[in-house]
Structure formats: C-alpha cells, structure tokens
Residue frames as qw, qx, qy, qz and C-alpha x, y, z in Angstrom:
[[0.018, 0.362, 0.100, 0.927, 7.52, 9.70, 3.53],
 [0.117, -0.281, -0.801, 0.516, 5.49, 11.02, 6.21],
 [0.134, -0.628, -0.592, -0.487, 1.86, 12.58, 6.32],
 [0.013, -0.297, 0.296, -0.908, 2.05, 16.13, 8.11],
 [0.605, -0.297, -0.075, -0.735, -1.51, 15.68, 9.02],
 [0.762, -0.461, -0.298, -0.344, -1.24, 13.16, 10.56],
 [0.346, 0.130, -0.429, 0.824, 1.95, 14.21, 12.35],
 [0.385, -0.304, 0.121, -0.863, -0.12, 17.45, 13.44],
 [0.696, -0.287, -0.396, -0.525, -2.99, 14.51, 14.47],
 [0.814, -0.160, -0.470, 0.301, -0.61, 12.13, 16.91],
 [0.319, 0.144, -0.262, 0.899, 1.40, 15.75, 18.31],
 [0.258, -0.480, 0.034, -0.837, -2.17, 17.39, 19.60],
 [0.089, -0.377, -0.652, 0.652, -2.98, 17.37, 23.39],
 [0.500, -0.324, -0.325, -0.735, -7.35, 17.69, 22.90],
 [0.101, -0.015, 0.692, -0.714, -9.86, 17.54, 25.46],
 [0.345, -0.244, -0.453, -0.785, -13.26, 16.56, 24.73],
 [0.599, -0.077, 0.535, -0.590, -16.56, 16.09, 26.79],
 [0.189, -0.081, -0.972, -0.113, -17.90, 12.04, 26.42],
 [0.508, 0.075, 0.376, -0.771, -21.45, 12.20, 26.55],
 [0.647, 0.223, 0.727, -0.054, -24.08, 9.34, 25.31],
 [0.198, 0.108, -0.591, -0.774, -24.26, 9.78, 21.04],
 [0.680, 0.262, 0.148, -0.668, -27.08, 9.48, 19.81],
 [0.869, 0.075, 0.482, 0.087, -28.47, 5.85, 18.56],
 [0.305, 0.914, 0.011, -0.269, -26.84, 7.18, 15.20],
 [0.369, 0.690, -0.564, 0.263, -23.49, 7.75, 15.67],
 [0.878, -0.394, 0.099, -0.253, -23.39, 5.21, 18.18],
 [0.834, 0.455, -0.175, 0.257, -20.70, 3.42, 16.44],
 [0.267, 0.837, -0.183, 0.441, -18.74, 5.86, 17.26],
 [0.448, -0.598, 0.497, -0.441, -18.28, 4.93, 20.75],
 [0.864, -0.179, 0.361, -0.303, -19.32, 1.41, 20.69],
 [0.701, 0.650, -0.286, -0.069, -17.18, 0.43, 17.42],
 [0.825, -0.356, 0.184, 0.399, -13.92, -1.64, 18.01],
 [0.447, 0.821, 0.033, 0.355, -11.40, 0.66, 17.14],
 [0.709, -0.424, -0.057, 0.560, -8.02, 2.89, 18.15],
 [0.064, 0.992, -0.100, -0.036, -6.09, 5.79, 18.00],
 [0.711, 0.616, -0.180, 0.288, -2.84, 6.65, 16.71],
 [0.055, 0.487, -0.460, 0.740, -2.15, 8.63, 20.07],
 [0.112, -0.177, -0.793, 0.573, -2.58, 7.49, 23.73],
 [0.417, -0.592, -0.337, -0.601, -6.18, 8.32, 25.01],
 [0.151, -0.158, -0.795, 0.566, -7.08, 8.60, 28.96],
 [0.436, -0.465, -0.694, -0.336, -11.08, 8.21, 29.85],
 [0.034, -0.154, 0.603, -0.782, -12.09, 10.19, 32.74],
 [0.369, -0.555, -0.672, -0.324, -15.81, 8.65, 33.86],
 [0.057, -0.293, 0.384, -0.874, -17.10, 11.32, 35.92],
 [0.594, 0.047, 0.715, -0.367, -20.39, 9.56, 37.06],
 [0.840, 0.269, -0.005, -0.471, -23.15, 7.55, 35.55],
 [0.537, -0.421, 0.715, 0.152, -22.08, 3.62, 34.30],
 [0.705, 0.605, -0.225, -0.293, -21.23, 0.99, 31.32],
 [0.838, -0.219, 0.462, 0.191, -19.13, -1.27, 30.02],
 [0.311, 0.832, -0.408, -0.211, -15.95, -1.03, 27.63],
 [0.962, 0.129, 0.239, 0.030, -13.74, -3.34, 26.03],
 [0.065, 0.880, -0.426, -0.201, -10.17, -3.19, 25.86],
 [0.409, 0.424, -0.761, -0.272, -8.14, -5.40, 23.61],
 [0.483, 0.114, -0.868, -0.016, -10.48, -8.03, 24.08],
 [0.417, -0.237, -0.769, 0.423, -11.31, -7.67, 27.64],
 [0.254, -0.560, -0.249, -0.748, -14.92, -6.29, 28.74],
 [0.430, -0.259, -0.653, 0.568, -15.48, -4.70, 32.24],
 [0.154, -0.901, -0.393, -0.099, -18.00, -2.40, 33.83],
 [0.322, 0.205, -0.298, 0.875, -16.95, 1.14, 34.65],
 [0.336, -0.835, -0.431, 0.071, -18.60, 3.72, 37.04],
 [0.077, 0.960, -0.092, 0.254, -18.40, 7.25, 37.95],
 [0.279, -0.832, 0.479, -0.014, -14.46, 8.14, 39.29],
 [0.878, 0.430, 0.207, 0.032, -13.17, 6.25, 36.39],
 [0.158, 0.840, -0.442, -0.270, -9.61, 6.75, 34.77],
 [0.853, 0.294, 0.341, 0.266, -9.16, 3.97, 31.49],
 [0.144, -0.771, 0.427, 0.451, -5.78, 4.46, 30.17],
 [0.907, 0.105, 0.392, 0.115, -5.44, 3.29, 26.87],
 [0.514, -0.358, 0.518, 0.582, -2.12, 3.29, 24.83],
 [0.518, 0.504, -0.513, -0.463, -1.64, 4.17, 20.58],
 [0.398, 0.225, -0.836, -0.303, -2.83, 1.38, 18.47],
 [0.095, -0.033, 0.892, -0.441, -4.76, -0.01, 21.51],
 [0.364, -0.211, -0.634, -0.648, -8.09, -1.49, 20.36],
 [0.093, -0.191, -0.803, 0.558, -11.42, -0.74, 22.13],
 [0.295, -0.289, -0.626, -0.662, -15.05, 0.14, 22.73],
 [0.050, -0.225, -0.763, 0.604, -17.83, 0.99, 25.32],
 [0.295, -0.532, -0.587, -0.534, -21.33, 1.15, 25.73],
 [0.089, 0.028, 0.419, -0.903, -22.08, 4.40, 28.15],
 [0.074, -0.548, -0.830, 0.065, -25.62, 4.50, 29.62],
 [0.023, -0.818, -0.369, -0.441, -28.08, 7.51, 29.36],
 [0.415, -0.907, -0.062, -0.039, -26.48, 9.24, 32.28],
 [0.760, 0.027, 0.181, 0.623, -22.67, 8.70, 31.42],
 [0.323, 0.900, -0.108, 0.274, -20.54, 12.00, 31.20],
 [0.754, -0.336, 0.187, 0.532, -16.93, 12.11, 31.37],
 [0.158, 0.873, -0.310, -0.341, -13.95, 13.44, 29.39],
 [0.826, -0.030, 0.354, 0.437, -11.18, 11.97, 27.09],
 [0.211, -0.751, 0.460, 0.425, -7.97, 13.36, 27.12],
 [0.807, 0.480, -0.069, 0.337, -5.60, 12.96, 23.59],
 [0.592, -0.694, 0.206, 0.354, -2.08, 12.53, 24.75],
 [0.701, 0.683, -0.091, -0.185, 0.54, 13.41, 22.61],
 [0.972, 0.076, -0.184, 0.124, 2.67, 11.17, 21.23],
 [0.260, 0.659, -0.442, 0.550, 6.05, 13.27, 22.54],
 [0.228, -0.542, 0.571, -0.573, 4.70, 12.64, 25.98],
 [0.893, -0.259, -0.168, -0.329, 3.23, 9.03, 26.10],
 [0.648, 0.231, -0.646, 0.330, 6.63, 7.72, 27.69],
 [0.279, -0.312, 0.479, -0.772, 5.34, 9.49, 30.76],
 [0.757, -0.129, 0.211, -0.604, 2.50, 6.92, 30.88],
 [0.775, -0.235, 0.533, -0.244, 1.80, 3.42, 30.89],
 [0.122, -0.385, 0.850, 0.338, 2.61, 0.85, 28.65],
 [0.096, -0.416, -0.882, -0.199, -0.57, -1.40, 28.54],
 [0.393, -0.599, -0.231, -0.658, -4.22, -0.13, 29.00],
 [0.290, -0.011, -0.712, 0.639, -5.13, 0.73, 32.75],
 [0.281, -0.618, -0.399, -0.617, -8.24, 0.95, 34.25],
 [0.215, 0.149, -0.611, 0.748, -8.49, 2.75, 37.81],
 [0.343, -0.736, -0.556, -0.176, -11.28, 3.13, 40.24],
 [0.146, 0.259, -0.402, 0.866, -10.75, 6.13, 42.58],
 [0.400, -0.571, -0.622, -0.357, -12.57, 5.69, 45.67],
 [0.318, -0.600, -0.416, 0.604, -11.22, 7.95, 47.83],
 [0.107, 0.903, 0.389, -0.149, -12.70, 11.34, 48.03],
 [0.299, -0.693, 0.331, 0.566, -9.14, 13.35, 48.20],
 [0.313, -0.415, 0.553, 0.651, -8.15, 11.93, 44.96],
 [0.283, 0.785, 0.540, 0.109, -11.75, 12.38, 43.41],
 [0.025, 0.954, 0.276, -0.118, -11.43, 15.93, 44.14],
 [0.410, -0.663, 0.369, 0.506, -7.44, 16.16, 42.99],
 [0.499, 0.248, 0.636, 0.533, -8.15, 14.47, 39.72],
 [0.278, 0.796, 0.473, 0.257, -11.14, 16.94, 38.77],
 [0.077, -0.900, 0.242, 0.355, -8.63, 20.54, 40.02],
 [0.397, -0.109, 0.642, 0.647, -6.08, 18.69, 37.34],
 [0.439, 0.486, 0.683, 0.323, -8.80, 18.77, 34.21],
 [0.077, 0.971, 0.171, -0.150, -10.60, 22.05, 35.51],
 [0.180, -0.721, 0.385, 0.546, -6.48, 23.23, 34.82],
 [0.428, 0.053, 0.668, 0.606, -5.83, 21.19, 31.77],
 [0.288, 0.656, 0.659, 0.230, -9.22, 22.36, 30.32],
 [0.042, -0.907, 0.071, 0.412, -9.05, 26.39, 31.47],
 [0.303, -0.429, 0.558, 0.642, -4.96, 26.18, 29.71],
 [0.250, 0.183, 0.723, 0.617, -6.67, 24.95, 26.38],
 [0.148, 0.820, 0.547, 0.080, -9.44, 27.23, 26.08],
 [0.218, -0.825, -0.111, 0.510, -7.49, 29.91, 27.08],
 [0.517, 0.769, 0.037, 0.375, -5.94, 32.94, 24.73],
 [0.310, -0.881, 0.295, 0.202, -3.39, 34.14, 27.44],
 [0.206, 0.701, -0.675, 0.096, 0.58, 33.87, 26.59],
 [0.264, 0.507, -0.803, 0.170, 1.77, 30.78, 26.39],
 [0.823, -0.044, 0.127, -0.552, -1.47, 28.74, 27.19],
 [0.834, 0.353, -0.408, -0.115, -0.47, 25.88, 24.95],
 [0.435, 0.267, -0.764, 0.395, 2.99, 25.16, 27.18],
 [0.359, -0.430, 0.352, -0.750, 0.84, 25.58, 30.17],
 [0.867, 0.005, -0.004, -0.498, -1.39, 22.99, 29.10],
 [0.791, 0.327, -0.517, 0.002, 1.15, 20.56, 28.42],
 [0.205, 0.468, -0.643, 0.571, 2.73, 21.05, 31.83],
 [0.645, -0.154, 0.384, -0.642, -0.63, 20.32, 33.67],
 [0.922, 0.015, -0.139, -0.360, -0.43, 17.03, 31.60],
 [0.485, 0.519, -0.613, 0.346, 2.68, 16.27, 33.17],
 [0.114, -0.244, 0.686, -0.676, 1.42, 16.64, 36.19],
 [0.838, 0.015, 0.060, -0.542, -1.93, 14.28, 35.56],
 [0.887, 0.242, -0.393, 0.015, 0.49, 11.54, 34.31],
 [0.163, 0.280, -0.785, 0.529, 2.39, 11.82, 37.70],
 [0.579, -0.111, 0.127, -0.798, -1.24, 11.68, 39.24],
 [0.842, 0.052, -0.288, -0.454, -2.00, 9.09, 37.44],
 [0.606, 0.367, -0.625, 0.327, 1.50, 6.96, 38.12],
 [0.246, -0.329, 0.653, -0.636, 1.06, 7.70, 42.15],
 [0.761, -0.020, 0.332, -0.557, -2.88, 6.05, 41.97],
 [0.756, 0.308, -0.569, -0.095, -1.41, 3.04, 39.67],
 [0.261, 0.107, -0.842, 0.461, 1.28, 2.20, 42.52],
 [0.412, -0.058, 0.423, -0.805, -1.08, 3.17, 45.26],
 [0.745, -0.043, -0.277, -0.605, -4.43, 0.80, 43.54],
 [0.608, -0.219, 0.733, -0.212, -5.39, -2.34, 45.11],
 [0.036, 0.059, 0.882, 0.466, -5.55, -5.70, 42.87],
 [0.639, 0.190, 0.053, -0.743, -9.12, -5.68, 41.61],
 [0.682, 0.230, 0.679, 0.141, -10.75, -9.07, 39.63],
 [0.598, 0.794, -0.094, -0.047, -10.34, -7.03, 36.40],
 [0.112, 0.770, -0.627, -0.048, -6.15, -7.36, 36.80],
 [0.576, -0.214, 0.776, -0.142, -7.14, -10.88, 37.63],
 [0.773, 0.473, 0.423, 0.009, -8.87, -11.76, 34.61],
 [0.530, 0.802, -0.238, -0.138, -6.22, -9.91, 32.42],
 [0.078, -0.591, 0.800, 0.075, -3.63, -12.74, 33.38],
 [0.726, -0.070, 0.667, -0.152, -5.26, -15.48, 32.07],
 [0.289, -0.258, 0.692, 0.609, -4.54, -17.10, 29.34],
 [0.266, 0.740, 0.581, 0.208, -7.64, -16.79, 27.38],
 [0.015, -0.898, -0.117, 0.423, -6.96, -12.70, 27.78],
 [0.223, -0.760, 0.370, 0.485, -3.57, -12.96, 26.62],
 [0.471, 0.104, 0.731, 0.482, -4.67, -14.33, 23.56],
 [0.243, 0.865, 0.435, 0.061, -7.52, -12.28, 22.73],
 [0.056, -0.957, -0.042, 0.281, -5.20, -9.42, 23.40],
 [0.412, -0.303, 0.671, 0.537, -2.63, -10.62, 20.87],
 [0.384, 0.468, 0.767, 0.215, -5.33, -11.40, 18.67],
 [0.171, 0.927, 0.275, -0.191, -6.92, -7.50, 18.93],
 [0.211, -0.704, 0.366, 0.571, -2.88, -6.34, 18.18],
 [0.428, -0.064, 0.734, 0.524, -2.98, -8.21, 15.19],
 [0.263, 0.662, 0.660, 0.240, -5.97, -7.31, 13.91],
 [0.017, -0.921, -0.128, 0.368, -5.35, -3.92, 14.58],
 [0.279, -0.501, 0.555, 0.603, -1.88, -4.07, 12.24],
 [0.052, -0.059, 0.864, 0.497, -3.52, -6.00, 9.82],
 [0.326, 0.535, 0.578, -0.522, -7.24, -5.52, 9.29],
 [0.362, 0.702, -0.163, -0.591, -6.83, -3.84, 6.11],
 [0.075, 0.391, -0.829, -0.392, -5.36, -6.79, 4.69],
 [0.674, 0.002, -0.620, -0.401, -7.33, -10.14, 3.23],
 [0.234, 0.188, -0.935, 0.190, -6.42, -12.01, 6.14],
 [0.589, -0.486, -0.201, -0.613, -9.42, -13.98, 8.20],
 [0.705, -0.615, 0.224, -0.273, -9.87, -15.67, 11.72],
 [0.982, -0.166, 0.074, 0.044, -8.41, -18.59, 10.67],
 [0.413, 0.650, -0.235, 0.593, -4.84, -16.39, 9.30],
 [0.413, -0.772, 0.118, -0.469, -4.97, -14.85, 12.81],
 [0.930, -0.273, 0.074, -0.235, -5.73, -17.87, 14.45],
 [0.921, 0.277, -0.061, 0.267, -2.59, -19.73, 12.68],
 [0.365, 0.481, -0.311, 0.734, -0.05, -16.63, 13.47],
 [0.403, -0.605, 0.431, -0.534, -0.84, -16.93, 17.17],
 [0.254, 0.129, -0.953, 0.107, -0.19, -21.16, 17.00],
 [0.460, 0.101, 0.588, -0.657, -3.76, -21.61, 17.91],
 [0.142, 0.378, 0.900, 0.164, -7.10, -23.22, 16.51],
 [0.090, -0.197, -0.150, -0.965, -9.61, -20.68, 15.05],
 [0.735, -0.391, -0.499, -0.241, -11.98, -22.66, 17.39],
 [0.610, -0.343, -0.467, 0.541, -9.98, -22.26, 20.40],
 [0.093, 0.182, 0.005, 0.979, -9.81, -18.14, 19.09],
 [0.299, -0.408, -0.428, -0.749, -13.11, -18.00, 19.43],
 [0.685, -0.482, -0.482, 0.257, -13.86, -20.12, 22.45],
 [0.611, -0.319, -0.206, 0.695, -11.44, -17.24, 24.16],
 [0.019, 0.237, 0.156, 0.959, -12.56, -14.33, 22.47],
 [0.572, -0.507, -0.406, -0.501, -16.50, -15.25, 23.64],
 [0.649, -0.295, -0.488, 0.504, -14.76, -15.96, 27.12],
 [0.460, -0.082, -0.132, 0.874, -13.42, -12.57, 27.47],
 [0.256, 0.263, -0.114, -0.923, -15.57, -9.66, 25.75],
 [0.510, 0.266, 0.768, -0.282, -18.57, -12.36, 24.59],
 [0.441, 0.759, -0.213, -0.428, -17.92, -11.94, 20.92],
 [0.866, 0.076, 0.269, 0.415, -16.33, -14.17, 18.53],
 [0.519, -0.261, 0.356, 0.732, -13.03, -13.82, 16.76],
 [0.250, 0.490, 0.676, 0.490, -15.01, -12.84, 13.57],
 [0.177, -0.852, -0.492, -0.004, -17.27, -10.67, 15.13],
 [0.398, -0.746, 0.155, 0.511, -14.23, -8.64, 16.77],
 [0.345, 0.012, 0.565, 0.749, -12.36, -8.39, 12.69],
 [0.099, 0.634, 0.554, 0.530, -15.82, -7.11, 11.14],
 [0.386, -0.709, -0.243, 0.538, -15.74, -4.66, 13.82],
 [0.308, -0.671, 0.088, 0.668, -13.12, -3.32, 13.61],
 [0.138, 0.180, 0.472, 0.852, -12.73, -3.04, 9.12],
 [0.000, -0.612, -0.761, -0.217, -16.33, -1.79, 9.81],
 [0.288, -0.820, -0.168, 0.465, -15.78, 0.99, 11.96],
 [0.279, -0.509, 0.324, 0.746, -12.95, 2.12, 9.98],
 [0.254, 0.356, 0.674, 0.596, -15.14, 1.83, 6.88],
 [0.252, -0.772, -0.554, 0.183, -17.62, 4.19, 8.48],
 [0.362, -0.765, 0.019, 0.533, -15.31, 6.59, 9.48],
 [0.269, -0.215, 0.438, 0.831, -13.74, 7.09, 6.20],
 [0.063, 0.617, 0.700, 0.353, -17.42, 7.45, 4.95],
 [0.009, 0.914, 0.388, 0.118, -18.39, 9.97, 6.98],
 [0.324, -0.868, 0.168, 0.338, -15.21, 11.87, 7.84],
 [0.134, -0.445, 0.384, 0.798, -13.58, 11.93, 4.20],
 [0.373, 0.652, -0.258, -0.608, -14.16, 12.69, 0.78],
 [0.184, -0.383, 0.890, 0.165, -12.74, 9.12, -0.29],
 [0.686, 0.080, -0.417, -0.591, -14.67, 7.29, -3.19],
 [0.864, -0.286, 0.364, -0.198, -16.14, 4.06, -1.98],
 [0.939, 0.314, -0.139, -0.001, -14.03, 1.92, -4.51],
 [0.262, 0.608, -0.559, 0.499, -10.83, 3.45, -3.00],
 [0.659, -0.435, 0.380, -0.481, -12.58, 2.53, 0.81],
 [0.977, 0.022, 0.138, -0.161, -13.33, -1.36, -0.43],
 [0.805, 0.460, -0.335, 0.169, -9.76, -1.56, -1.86],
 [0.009, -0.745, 0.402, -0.532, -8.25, 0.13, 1.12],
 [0.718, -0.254, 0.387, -0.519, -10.27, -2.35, 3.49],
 [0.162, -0.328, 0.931, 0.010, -9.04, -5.49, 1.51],
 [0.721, 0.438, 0.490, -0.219, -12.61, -6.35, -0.27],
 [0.514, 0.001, 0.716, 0.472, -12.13, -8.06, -3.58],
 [0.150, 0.470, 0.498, 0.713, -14.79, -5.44, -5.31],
 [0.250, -0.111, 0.142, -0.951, -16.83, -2.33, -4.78],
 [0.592, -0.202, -0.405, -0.667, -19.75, -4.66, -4.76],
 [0.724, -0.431, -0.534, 0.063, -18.98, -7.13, -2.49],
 [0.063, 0.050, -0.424, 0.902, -17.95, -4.01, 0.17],
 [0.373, -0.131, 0.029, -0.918, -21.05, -2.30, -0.48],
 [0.713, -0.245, -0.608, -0.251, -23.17, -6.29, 0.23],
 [0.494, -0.250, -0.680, 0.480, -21.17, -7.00, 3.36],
 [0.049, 0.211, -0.022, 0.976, -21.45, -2.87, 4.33],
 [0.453, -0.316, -0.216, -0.805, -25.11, -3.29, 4.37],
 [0.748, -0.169, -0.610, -0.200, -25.39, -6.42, 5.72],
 [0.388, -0.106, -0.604, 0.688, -23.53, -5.20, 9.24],
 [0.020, -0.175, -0.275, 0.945, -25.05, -1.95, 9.12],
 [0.199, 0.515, 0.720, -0.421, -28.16, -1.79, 7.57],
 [0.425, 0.862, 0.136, -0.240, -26.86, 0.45, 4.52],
 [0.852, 0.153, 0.071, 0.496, -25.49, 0.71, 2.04],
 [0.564, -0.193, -0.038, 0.802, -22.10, 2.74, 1.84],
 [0.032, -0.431, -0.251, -0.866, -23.73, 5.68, -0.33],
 [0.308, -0.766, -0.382, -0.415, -26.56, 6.24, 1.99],
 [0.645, -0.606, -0.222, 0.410, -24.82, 5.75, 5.09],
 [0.495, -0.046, 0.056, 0.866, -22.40, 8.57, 3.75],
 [0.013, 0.427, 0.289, 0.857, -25.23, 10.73, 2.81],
 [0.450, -0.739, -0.388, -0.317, -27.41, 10.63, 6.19]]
C-alpha cells in the first residue's frame, strides 16, 4: 500500500535558496543523509566541501552537484555560501543522470545560461498566471538538457579520477547499503561482510575517501534521520528508537545524547 504523502513528496518540482544554517540546525546540511527524489545543487558563489556517497570534494561558486534518489550526502558551506537546490520529480529523473555529478562551469556563457534557466524555473513557481505549474516543469526540461550538453562538453577533473578507484567504489556501495538498511540492527562489521570485505579494510577506505570511518558514516546517517523525525514529526520517541533499530527507548535516548549533546526530549523541544 502506498503513502499519498509521500507520493505528493517524490512528484513535487521545489526550489529553495541554500544559505549557511545556523550552528543549530547545522545538521541539517552537514548530516549524512538523502532524498527520496533527485536533488541538483546550484553553488552560486562562496566555497565548501560536500560528500557524496562516500566521496568528499571542495566546491566553489558556478557549481552544479547532481545527486540521484536514495543518494547519500552532506556538505559543510562557509559563511559566504549561497546557492539553490532544485527537487526533481521523480516522473522526470530519467531525463538526468544516473550517478551523482559534480560540474564546474567556467565559462562565462554558460554561467550566465544556467542563472536565465533558474531566474525562469523560479519566476514559473512563484507565479499565479495560467498554467504556471506546466511551465515550470518545461523549464526543467530544458535545465536537464543544459545540464546533459555541460556533462558531455566537461573536461576530466581529479574528482572523476578519484571516483574510479577502488577504495571509492567501496565506500560507495557501502553508503547504498547503509542507506537501504540503516534502520535495521545491522553494524560495520554486517556491512563489511555483505560487500566480501574486512570491517578494517571498510574503514581504512572509508577514512581514505571522505576521512571518516565506516562507523562514523552509519551513526550519521540513523542520527540524522533520528533528528529529523524529532523535529519534523509528532512521533513518540519509543516509536523513533524502534523505528531506528535500538533495542530500548533508553539505550536511543544514551547513544542520542552521546552524538549530539541531548537528549531526544530536549533536542525536540529547542
């Protein structure tokens, strides 16, 4: 049986502005985590660094970080970071890539071709005229040819180099699994075993890549997603800790504190 809402959640084409959060909600940005629907990262200026399944690289202003549904990730923007990020909906992600893609536009022309696409994508969704909504969707048709021209078109960078090595293409197996399974008991060394590896070699290759261990990347990510059902639902914490694969409401609300500094009640109430 399916969950309308979150039909309605994977089917909406949103636009928001990406500006630094405050030290706060930090998480939010910096958390290992994913989306049900494609995302695409526009970094208009200012710089940082972001992690995508696994694999952490600086960005800078005339940015565009495609990253697929289900794709796990995370970035720390600096005090002068502003951008956008596009939600794609699922109906139209066959128009885009397959794996995450991160682009550098450094010519001027297609600086100044990307930002007349948004200024349209963004005008269509704000707007109240007839038939706004199909507008908007048609301008993202025409950003995801955009995008597809500056893919072919991109020289090799050392970021497409380091995603073919074999230390990547484990971590980034590793980040799919954990991203299917996270909710479940399973730990590094489960992981570790369903990718025919040592949970000593996971690590070695996870601290290679994004300078985290294997561990470090799992408590992430159930952390984030404990968070998020704290402060964005209504959901009792014993339902959270069971949801999340802890063995009691107590030993959620120990580990809980022990990442974050609180526990699960306060952190829901500040």
């Amino acid at each position: 049986m399916t969950d309308p809402l979150l039909d309605q959640l994977k089917n909406k084409l949103d636009l928001k502005t990406l500006v630094q959060t405050t030290s706060q909600d930090r998480w939010r940005t910096e958390a290992m985590r994913s989306h049900a629907a494609p995302r695409l990262l526009f970094i208009g200026k200012g710089h940082g660094r972001i992690t995508i399944a696994g694999l952490t690289s600086g960005f800078g202003p005339n940015n565009l970080i495609f990253l697929p549904a289900g794709t796990m990730y995370g970035f720390e923007a600096g005090p002068t970071v502003f951008g956008q990020i596009l939600s794609i909906p699922l109906a139209m992600a066959s128009e885009w890539p397959d794996a995450p893609v991160h682009l550098r536009l450094r010519d001027v022309v297609a600086q100044k071709e990307l930002t007349a696409h948004f200024d349209n994508l963004e005008r269509e969704l704000k707007s109240e005229k007839t038939a706004h909504s199909r507008a908007a969707h048609y301008y993202l048709g025409i950003l995801a040819v955009f995008f597809e021209r500056q893919y072919e078109g991109r020289a090799v960078d050392s970021n497409d180099v380091r995603s073919d090595t074999a230390s990547a293409r484990l971590v980034a197996a590793y980040t799919d699994l954990v991203e299917r399974d996270f909710r479940t008991r399973k730990g590094v060394a489960d992981f570790a075993r369903d990718l025919g590896v040592t949970s000593t070699h996971l690590t070695r290759c996870c601290n290679e890549t994004c300078g985290s261990s294997a561990l470090a990347i799992l408590n992430d990510r159930i952390i984030f997603e404990a968070r998020k059902l704290l402060r964005d639902t209504k959901t009792p914490i014993k339902d959270i800790a069971e949801t999340l694969g802890f063995g009691s409401p107590a030993y959620f609300t120990r580990s809980f504190q022990q990442r974050t500094g609180a526990t699960p009640s306060a952190f829901r109430n500040g």
